[in-house]
C-alpha positions as CSV (number, residue, x, y, z in Angstrom):
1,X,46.4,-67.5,35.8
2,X,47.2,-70.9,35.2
3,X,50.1,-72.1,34.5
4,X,48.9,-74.2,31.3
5,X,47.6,-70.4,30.2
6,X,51.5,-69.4,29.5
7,X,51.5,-72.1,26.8
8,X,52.2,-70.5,23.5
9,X,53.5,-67.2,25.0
10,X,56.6,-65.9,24.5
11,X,58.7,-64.8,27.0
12,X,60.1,-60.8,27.6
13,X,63.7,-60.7,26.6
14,X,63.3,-63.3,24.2
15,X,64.2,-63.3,20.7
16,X,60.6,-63.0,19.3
17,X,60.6,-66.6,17.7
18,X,60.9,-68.4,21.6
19,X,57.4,-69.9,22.7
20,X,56.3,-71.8,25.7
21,X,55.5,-75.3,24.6
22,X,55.8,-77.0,28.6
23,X,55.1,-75.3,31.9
24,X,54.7,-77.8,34.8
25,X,55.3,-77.8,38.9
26,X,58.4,-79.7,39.3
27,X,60.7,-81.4,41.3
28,X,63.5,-84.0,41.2
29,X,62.1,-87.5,42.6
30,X,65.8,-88.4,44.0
31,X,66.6,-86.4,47.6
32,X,70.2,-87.5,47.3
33,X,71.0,-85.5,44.1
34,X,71.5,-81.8,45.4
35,X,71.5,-80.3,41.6
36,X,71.3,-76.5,42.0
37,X,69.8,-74.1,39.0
38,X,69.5,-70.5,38.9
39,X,65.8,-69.5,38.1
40,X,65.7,-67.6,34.6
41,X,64.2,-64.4,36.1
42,X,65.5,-63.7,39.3
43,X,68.9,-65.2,39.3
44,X,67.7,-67.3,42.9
45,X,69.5,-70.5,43.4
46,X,67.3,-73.1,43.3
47,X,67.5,-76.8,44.6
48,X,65.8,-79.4,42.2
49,X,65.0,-81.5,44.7
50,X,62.5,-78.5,45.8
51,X,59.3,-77.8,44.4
52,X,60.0,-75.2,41.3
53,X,58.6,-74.9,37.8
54,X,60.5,-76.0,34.9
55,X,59.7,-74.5,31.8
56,X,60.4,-76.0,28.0
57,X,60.9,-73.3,25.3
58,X,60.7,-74.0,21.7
59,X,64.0,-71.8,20.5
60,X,63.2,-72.7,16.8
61,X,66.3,-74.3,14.9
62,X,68.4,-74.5,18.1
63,X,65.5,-76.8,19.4
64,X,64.2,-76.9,22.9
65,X,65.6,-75.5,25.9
66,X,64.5,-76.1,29.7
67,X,64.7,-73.7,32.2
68,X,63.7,-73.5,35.6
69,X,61.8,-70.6,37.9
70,X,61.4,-70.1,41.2
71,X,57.2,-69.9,41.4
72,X,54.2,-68.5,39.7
73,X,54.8,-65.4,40.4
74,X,58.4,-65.6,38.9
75,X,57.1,-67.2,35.9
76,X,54.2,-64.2,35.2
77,X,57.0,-61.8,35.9
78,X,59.2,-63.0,33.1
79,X,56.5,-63.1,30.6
80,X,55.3,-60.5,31.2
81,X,58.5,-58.5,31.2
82,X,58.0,-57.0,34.8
C-alpha cells in the first residue's frame, strides 16, 4: 500500500474523530541536530536525521499533531491496529 492510501484513515487506538491528513518519507536536512523521537507504535527511538515517516493527524479542536514512525510496515501496523 502506498503511503498516500493512509490519507483519511484513522488510526487504532485513536479517539474515533483523529484522521490522517499528511503521511510523507522524512528526514531532518541538518546532520548536526541529533533530535531523537519515539515512533508512535513501537516505542523505537528514532533519530530525525534518519530516514522515518512523519505523520500529521487532524485531532479536531486540539488541531494537528505530528508524529513520527519508524517505516511502512510500522505505519500499516498502527492503523490497522495490529
Amino acid at each position: 500500500m502506498a503511503l498516500s492510501d493512509y490519507t483519511g484513515r484513522r488510526p487504532g487506538g485513536t479517539n474515533g474523530r483523529t484522521r490522517i491528513v499528511r503521511i510523507v518519507r522524512h528526514h531532518r536536512w541538518d546532520p548536526e541536530d541529533d533530535a531523537v523521537k519515539p515512533c508512535i507504535n513501537c516505542g523505537e527511538r528514532l533519530q530525525l536525521h534518519e530516514r522515518h515517516v512523519l505523520v500529521t493527524l487532524d485531532e479536531g479542536a486540539s488541531g494537528d499533531a505530528r508524529y513520527h514512525l519508524c517505516d511502512e510496515s510500522c505505519v500499516r501496523r498502527w492503523v490497522d491496529g495490529e
